[in-house]
Backbone bond lengths (Angstrom), bond angles and torsions (degrees), N, CA, C in turn:
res aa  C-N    CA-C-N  psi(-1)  N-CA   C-N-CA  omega(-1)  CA-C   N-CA-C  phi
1 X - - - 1.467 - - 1.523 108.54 -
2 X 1.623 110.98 115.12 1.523 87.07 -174.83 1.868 94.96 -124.64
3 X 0.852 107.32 161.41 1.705 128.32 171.03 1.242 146.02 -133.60
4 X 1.433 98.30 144.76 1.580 108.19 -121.98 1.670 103.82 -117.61
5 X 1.285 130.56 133.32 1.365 110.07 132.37 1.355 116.38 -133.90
6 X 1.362 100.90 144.75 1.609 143.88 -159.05 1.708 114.67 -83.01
7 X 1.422 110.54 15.45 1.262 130.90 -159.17 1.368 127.66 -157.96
8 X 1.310 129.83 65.99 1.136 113.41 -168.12 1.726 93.47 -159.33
9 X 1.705 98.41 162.35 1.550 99.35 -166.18 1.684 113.47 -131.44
10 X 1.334 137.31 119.73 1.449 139.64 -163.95 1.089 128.53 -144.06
11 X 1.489 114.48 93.84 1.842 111.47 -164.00 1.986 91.84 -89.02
12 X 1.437 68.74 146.49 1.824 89.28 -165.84 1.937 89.23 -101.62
13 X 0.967 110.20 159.80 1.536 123.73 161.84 1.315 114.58 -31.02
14 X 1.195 124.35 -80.28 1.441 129.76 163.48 1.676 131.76 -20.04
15 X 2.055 98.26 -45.95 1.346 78.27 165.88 1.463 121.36 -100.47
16 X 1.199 111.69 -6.92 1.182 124.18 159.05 1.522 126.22 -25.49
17 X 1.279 99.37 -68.19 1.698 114.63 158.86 1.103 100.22 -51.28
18 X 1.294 156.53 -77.54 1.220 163.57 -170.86 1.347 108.43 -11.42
19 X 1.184 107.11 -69.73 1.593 129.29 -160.92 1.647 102.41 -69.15
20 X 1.559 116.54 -61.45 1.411 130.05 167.02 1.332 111.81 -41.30
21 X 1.571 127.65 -32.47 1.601 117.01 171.12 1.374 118.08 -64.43
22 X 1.206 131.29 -20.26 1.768 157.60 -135.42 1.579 77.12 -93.65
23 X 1.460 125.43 145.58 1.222 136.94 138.74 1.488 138.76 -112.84
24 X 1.483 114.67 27.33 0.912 143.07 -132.39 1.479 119.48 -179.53
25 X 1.379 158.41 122.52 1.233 153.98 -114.45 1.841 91.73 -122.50
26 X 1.660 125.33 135.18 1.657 104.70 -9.58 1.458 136.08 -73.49
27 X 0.870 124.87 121.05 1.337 122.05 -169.58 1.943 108.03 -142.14
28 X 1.368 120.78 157.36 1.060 146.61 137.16 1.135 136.19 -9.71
29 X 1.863 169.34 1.66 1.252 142.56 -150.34 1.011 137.99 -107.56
30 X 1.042 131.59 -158.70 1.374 129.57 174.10 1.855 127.20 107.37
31 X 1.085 117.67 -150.08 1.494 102.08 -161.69 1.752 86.23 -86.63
32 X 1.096 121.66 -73.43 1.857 129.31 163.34 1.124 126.05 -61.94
33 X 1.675 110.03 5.95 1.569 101.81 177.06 1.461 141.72 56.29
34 X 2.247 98.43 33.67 1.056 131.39 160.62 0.950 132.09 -92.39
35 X 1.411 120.18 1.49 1.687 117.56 -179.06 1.290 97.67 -111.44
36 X 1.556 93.17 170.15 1.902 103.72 -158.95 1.539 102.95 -139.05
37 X 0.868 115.14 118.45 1.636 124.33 -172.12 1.983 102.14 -122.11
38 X 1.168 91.80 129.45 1.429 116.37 -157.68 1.788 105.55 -133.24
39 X 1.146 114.36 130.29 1.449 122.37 172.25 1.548 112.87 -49.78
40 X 1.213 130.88 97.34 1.596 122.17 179.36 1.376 123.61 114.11
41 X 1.472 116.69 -10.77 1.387 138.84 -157.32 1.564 93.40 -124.81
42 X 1.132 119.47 154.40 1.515 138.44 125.91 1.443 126.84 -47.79
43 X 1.409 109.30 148.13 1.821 97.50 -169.28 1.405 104.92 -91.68
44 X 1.233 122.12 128.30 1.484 147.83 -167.80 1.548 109.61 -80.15
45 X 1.033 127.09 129.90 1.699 122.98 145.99 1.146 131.19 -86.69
46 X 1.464 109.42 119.25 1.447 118.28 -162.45 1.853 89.70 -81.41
47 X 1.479 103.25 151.09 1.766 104.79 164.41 1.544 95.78 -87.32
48 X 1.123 120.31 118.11 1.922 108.28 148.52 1.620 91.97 -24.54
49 X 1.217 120.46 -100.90 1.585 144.18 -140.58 1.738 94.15 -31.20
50 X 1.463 124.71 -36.38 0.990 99.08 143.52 1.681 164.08 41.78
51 X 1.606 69.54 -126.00 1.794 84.20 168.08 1.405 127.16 -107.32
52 X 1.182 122.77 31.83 1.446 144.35 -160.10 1.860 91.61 -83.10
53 X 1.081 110.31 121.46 1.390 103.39 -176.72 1.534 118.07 -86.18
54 X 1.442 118.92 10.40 1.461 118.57 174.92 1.199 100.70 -109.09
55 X 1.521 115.95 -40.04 1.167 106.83 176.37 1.556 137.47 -40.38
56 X 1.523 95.17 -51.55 1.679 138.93 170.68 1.317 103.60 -51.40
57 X 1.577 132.93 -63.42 1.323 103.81 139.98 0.925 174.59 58.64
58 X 1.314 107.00 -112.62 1.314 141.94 170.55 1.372 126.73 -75.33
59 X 1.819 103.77 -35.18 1.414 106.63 177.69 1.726 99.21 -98.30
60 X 1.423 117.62 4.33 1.850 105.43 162.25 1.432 105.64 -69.10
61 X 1.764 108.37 -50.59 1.607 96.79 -168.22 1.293 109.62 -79.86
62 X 1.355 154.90 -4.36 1.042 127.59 111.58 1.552 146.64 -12.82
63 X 1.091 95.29 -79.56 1.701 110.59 156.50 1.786 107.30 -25.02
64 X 1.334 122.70 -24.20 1.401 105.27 -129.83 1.459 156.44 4.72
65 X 1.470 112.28 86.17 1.079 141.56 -164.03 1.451 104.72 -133.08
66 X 1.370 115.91 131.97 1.634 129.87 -165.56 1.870 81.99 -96.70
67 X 1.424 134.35 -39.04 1.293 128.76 -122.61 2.012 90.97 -159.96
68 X 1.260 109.94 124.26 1.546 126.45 -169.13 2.133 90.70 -141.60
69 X 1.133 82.84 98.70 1.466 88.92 160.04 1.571 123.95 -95.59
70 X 1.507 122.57 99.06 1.440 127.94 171.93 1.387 119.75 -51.05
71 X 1.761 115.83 173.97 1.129 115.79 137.56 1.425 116.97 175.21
72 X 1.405 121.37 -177.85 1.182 131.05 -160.76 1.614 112.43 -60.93
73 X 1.644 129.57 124.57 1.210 103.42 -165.63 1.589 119.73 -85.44
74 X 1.363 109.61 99.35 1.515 102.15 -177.81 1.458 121.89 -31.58
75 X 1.149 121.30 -56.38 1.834 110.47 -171.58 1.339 102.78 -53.21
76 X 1.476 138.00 5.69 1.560 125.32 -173.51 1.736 97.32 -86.49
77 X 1.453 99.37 -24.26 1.776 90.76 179.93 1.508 117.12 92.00
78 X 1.440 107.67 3.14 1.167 97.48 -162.69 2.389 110.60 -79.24
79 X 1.776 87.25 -12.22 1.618 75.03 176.73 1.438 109.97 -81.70
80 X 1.145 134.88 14.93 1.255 146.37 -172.88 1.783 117.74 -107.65
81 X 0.993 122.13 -15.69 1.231 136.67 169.81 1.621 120.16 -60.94
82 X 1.158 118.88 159.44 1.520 120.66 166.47 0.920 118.77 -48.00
83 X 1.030 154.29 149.91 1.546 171.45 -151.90 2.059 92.32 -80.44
84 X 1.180 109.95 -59.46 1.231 114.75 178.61 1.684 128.82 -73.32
85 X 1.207 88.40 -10.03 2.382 103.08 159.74 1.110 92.66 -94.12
86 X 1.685 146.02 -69.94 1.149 129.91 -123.07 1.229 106.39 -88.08
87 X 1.850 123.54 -13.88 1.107 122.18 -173.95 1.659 118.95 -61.78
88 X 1.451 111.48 -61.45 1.404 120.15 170.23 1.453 113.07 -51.11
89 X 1.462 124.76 -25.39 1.377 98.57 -176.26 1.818 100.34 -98.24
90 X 1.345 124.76 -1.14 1.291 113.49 -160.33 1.900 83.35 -101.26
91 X 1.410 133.36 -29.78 1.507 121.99 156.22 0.857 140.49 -53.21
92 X 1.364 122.89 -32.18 1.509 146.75 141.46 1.676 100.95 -35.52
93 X 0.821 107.68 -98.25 2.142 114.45 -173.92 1.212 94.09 -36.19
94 X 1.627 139.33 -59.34 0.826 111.46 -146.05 1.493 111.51 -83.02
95 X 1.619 119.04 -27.13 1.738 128.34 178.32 1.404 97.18 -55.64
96 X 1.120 109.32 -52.72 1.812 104.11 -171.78 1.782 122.80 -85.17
97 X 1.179 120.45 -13.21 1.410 117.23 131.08 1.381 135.57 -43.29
98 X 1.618 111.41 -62.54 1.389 116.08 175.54 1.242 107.00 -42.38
99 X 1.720 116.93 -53.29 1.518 104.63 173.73 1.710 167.72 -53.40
100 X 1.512 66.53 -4.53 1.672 95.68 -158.99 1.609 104.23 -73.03
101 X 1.531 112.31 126.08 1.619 116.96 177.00 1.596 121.96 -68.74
102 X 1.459 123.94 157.06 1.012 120.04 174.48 1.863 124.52 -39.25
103 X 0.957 125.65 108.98 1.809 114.65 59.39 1.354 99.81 -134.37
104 X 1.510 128.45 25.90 1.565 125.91 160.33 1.575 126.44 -84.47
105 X 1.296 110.33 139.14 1.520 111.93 -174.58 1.749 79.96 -130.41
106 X 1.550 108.30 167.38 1.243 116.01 156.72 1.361 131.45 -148.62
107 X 1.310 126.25 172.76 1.449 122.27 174.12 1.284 110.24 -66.92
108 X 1.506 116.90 170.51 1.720 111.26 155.45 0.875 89.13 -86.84
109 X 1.436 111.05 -165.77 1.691 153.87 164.43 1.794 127.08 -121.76
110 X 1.140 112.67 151.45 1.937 81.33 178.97 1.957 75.04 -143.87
111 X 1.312 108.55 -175.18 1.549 121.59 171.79 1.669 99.15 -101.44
112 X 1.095 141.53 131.36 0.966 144.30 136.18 1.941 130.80 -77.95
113 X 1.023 107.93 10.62 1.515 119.82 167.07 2.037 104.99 -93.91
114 X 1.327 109.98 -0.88 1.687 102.39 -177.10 1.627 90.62 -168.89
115 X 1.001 143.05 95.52 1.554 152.42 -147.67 1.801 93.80 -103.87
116 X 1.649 99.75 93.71 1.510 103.22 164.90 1.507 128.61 -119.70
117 X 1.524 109.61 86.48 1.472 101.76 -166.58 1.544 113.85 -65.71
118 X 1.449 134.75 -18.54 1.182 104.60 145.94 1.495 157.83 -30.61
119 X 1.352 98.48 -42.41 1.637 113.68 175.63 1.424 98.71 -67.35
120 X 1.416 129.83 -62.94 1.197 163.83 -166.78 1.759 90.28 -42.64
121 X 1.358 117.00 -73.78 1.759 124.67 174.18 1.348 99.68 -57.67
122 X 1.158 146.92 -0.85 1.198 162.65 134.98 1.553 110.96 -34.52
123 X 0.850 103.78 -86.56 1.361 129.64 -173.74 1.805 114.56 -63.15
124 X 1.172 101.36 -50.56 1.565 113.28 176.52 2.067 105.97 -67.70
125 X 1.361 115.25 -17.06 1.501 121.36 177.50 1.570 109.99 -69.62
126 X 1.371 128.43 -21.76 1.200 169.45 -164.39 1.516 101.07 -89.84
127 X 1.035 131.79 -7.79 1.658 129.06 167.19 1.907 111.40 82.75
128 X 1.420 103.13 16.21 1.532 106.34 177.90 1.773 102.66 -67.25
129 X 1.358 103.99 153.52 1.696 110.79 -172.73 1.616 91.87 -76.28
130 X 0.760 150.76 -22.42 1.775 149.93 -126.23 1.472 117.64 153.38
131 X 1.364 101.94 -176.00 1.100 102.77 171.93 1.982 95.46 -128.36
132 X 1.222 109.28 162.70 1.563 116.94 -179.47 1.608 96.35 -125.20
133 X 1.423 123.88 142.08 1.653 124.62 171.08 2.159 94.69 -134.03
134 X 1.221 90.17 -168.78 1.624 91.11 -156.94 1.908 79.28 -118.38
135 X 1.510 100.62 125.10 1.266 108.19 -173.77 1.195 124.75 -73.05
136 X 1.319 133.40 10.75 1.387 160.23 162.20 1.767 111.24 -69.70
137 X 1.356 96.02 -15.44 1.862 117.77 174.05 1.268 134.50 -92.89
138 X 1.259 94.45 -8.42 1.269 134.46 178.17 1.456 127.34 -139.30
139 X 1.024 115.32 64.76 1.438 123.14 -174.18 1.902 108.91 -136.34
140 X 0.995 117.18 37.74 1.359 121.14 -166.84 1.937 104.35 166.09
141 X 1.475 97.09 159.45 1.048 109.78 -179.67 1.763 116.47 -59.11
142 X 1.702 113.59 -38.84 1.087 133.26 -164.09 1.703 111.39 -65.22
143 X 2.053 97.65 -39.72 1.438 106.59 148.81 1.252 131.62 -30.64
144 X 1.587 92.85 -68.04 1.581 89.26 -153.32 1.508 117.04 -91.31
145 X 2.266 110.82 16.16 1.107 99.07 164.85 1.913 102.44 -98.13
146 X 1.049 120.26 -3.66 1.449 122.41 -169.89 1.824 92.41 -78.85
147 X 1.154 114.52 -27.82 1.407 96.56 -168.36 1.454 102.83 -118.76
148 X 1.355 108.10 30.17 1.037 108.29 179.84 2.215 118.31 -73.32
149 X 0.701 91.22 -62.20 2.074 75.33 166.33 1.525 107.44 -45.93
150 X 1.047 143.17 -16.35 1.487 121.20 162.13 1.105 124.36 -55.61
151 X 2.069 107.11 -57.76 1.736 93.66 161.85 1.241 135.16 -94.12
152 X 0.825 105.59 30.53 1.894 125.39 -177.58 1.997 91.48 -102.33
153 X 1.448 123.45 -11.48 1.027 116.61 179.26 1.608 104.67 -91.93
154 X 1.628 112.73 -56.92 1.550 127.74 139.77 1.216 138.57 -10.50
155 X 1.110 105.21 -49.41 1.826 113.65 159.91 1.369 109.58 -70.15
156 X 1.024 120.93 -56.93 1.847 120.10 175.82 1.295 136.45 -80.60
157 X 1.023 99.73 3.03 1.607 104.68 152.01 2.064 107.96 -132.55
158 X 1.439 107.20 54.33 1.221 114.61 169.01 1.515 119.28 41.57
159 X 1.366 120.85 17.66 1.212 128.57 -159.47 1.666 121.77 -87.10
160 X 1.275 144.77 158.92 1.487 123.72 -179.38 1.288 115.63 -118.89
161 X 1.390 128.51 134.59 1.795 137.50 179.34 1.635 111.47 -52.29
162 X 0.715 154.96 125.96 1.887 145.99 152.68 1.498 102.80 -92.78
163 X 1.282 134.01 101.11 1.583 148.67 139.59 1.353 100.01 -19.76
164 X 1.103 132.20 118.69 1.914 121.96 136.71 1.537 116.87 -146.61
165 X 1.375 101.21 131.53 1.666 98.42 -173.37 1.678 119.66 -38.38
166 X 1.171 89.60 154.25 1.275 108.64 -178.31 1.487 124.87 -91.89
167 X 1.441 137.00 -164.15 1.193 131.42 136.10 1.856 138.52 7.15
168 X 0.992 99.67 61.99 2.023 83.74 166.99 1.239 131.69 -41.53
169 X 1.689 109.39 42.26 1.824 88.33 -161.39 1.915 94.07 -75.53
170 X 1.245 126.46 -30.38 1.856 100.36 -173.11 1.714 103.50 -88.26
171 X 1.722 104.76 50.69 1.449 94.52 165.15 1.820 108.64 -108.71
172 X 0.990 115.28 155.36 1.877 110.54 -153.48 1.536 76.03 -90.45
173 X 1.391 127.70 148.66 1.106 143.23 -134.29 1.925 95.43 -123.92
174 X 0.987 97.29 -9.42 1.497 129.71 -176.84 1.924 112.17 -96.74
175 X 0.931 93.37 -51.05 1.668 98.70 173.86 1.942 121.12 -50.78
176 X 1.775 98.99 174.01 1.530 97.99 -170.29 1.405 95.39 -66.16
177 X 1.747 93.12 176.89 1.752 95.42 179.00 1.289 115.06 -78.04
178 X 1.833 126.74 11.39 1.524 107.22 -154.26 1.722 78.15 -108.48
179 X 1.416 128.26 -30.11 1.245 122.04 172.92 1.630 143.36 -25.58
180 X 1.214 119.79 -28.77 1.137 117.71 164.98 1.756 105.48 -80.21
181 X 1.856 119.99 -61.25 1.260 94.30 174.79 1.644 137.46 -65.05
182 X 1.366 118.57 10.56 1.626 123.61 175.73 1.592 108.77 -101.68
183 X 1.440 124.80 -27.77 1.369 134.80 176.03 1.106 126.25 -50.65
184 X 2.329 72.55 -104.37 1.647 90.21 178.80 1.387 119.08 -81.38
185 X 0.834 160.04 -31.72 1.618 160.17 67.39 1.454 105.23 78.43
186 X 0.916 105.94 -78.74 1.737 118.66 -174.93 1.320 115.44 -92.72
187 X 1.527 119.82 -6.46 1.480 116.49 151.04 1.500 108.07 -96.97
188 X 1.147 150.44 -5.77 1.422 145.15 156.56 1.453 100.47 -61.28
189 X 1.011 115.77 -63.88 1.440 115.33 -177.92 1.894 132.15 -71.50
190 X 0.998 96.79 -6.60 1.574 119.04 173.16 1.975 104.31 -86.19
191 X 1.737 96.47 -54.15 1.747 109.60 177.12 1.956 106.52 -45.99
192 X 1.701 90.75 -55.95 1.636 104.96 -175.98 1.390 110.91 -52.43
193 X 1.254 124.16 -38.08 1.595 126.89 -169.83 1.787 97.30 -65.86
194 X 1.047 99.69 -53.65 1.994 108.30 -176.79 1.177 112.11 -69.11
195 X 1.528 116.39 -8.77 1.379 108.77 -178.24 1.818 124.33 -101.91
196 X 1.622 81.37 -21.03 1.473 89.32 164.82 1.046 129.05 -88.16
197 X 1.613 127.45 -13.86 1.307 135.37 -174.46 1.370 98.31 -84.64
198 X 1.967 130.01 -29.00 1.200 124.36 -179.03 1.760 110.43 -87.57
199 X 1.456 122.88 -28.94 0.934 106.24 -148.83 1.599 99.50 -132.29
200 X 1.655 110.68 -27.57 1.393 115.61 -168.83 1.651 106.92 -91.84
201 X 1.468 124.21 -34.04 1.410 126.53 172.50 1.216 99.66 -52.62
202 X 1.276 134.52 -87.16 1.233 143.71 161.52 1.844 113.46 44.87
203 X 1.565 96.97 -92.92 1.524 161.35 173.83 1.334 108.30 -55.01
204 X 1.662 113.26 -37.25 1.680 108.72 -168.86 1.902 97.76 -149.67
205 X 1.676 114.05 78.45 0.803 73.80 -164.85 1.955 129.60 -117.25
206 X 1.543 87.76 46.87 1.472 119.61 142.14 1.371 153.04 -134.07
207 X 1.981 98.64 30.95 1.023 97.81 161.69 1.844 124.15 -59.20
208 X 1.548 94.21 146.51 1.630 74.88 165.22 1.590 98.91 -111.07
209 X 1.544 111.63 170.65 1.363 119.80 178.39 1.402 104.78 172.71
210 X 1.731 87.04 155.72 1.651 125.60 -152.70 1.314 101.34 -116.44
211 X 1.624 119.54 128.43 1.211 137.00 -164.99 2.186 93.37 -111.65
212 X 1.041 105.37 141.66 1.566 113.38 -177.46 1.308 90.48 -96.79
213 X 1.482 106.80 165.43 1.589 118.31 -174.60 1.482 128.18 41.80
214 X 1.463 121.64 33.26 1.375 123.27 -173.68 1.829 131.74 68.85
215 X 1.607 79.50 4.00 1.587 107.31 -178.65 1.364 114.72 85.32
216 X 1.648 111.09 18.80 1.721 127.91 -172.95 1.969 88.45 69.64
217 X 1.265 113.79 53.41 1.457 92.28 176.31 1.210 139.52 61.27
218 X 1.476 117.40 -25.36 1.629 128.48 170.84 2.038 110.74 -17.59
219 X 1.255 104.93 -69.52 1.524 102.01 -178.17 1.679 115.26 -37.26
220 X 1.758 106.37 -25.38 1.416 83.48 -172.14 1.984 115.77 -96.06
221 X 1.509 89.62 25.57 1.379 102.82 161.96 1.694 129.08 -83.12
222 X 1.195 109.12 10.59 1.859 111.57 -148.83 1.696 86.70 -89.22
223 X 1.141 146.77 -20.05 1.481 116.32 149.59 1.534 131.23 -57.72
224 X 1.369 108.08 -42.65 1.543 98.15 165.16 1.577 126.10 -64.09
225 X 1.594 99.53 -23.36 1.750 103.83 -177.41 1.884 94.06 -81.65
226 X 1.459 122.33 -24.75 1.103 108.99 168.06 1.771 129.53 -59.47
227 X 1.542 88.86 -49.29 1.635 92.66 -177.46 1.545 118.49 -82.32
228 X 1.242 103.38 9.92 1.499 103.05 175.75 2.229 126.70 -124.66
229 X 1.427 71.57 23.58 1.746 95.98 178.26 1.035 114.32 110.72
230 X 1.468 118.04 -27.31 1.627 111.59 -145.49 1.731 104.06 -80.75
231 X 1.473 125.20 13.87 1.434 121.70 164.67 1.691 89.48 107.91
232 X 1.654 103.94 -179.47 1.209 100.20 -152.77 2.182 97.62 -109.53
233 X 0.914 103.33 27.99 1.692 128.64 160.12 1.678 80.34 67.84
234 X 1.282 110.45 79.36 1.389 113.40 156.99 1.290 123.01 -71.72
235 X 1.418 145.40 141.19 1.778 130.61 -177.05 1.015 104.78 -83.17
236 X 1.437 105.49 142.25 1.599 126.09 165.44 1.355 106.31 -82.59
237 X 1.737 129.38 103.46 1.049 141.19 178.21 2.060 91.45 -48.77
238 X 1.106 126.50 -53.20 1.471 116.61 -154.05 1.755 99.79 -91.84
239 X 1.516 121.98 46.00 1.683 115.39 -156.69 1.049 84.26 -154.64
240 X 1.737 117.23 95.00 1.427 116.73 174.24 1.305 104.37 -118.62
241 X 1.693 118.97 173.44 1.218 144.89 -163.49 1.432 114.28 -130.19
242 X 1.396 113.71 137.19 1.475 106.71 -173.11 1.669 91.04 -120.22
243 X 1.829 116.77 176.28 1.309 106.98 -170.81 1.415 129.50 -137.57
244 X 1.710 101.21 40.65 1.510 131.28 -176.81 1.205 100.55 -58.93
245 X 1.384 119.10 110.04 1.527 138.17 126.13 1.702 93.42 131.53
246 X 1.399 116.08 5.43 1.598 117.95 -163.83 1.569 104.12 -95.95
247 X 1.252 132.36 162.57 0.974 130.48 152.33 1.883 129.09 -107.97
248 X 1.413 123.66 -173.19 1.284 125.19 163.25 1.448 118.09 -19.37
249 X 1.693 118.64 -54.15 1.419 109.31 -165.71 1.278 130.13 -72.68
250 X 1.998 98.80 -33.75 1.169 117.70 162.04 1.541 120.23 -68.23
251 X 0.805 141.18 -26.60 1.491 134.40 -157.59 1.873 88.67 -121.03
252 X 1.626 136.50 11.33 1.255 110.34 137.87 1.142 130.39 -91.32
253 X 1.229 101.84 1.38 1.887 125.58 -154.36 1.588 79.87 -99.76
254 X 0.965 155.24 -78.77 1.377 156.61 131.77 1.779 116.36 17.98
255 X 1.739 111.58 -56.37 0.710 114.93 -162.92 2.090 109.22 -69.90
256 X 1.668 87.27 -26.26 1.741 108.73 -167.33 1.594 95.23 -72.82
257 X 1.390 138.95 -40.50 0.875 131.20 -171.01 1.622 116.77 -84.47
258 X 1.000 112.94 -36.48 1.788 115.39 -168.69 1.549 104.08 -110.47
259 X 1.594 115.06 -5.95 1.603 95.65 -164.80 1.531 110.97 93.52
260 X 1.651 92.10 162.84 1.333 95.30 -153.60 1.839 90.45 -100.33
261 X 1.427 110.31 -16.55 1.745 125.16 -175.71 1.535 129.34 -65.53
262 X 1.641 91.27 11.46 1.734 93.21 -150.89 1.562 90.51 -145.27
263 X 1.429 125.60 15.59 1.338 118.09 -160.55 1.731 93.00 -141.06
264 X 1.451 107.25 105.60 1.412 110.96 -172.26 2.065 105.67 -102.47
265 X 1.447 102.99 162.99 1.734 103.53 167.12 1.668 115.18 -86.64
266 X 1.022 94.31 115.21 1.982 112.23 167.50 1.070 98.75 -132.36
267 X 1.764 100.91 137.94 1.578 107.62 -164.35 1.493 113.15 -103.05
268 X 2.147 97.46 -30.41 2.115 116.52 -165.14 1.555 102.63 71.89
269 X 1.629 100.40 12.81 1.922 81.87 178.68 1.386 111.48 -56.29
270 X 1.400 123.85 135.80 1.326 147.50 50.86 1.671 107.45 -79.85
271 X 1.759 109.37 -47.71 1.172 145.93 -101.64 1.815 100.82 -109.32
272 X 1.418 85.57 -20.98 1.861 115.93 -171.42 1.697 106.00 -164.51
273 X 1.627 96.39 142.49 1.603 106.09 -170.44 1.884 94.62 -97.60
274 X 1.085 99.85 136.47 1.596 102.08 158.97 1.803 126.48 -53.56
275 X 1.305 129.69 144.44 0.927 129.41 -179.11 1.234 115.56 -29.25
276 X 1.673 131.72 149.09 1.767 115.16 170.40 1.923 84.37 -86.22
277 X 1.161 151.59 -56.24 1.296 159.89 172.58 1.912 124.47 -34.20
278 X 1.668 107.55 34.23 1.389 93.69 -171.88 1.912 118.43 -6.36
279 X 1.215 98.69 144.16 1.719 101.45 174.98 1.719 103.34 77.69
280 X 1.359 131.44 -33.78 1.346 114.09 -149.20 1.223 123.85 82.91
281 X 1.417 122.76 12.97 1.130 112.95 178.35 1.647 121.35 92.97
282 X 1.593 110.56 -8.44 0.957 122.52 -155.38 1.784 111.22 -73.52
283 X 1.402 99.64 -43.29 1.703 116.55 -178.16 1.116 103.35 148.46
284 X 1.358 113.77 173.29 1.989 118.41 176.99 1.134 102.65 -70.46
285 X 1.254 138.82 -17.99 1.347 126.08 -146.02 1.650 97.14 -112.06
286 X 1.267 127.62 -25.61 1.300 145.11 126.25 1.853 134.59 -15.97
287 X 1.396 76.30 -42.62 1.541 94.85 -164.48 2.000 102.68 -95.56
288 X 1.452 86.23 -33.56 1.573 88.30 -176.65 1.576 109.42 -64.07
289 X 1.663 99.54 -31.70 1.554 108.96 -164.63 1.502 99.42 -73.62
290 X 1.231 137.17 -38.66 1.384 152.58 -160.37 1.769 95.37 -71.25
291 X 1.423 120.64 -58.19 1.116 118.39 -162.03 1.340 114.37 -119.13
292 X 1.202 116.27 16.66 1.603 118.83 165.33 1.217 127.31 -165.41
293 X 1.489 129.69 -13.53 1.374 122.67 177.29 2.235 98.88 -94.70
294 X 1.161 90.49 -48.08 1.627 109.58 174.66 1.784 106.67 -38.88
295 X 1.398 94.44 -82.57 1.922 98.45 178.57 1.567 115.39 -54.86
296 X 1.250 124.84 -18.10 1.460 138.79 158.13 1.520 104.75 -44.35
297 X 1.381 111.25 -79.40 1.222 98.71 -170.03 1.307 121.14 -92.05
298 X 1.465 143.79 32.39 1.235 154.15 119.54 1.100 120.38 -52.66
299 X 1.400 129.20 -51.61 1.393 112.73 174.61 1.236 109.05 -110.78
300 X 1.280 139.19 44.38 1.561 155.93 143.75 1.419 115.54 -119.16
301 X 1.511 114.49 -51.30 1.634 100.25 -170.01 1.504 114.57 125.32
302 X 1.177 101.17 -43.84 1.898 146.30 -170.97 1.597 75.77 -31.44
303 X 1.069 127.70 128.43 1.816 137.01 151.16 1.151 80.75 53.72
304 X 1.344 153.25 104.09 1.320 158.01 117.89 1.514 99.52 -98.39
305 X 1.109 108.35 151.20 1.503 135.62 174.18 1.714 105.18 33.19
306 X 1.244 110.21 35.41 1.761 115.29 178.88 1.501 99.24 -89.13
């Protein structure tokens, strides 16, 4: 029985350097080269303590969690860059991912500004669970044919997508700090939920894939998507939801609409603490589904859509 979360974020040394070489956002600065300046954002202070990889650790087995899946942090922008930025920083994440000792696994990364699923089968040969793209890439049909050989790579080697917002660039740069994650954040991921049911099912139609933040809630729109044509919000057995930054109310409200089979634990640690209540409160049987039978068959398959 192993347990999982499907959500979590860890700059390794490598990209560390990465970012600190950058003179220019995303990038690194400051007196130690802890602050993080981002297109659209305010500049952030990173904690070292952080990303300390023993530390990190330490608070899985705590956590109890056998299994912490990382990954690249989309809002940094970096799959969005020129072909010639995104490379060094997406070798960086990805060398120092590959490295990372038990109990970390991680996503890939790919560039979506120059779509090379070679590199990408590259990278995924390397023992990555998936691949993760910045859901801002997918928000339209035009998306999901530009990136289309990514999951056309995904489908054939049984592999699963991870959604996570992207970029804040229309966040006012001026605003509180919770603004980019209450905004744009949860409308990237609300857009992504509607966009795959219109444009990405379609096109793929066994990818499986994992929406961050409950998908900004989108599922608990399917009466309005009912009364307004869009069908009567049947579930996509292979269209799961993870439940970073949500609590109990949200993720039963979640749970009533989609089932309890399709709703996995992602925490965004650094960024967000995991529940103190394994499950939410929900029950063991809840809890098992959340953190081990659920992420089972997302990134296996194992009882999917049975």
């Amino acid at each position: 029985m192993t347990s999982v979360d499907v959500h979590q974020h860890l700059w390794t040394p490598s990209f560390l350097a990465a970012l600190r070489a950058r003179r220019e956002p995303p990038c690194l600065g400051g007196g130690d080269g802890w602050t993080l300046y981002l297109h659209g954002e305010p500049p952030y202070e990173i904690r070292p303590a952080d990303h300390d990889l023993a530390a990190r650790a330490e608070l899985a087995v705590a956590d109890g969690l056998d299994r912490v899946l990382v990954s690249l942090s989309a809002p940094l922008g970096v799959e969005w860059l020129p072909p010639e930025q995104a490379r060094p920083l997406l070798d960086a994440y990805h060398d120092g991912a590959a490295a990372l000792p038990a109990p970390f696994r991680a996503w890939a990364a790919a560039s979506v500004r120059e779509i090379d699923p070679t590199a990408t089968a590259k990278e995924l040969d390397r023992g990555f669970a998936g691949l993760q793209l910045p859901a801002d890439a997918l928000a339209d049909a035009a998306g999901y044919a530009r990136c289309a050989p990514l999951l056309d790579l995904l489908e054939a080697r049984d592999l699963p997508l991870f959604l996570h917002p992207g970029p804040a660039s229309a966040s006012p740069a001026a605003g509180p700090g919770w603004w980019p994650a209450l905004v744009p954040y949860v409308h990237q991921m609300h857009t992504a939920w509607y966009a795959f049911r219109a444009f990405g099912r379609p096109r793929h139609p066994r990818l499986r894939v994992c929406f961050a933040l409950l998908a900004g809630l989108a599922p608990l729109h399917g009466e309005r998507l009912a009364a307004r044509g869009g069908g009567r919000g049947e579930v996509d057995p292979y269209a799961f939801v993870e439940t970073s930054s949500y609590g109990p109310r949200a993720v039963d409200a979640i749970v009533r609409v989609l089932g309890i089979d399709l709703v996995l634990q992602g925490s965004d640690r650094p960024y967000a603490e995991p529940p103190h209540q394994p499950g939410f409160g929900l029950g063991p049987a809840a809890t098992h589904a959340l953190r081990v039978a659920n992420p089972r068959r997302l990134l296996t398959g194992t009882g999917t859509g049975t």
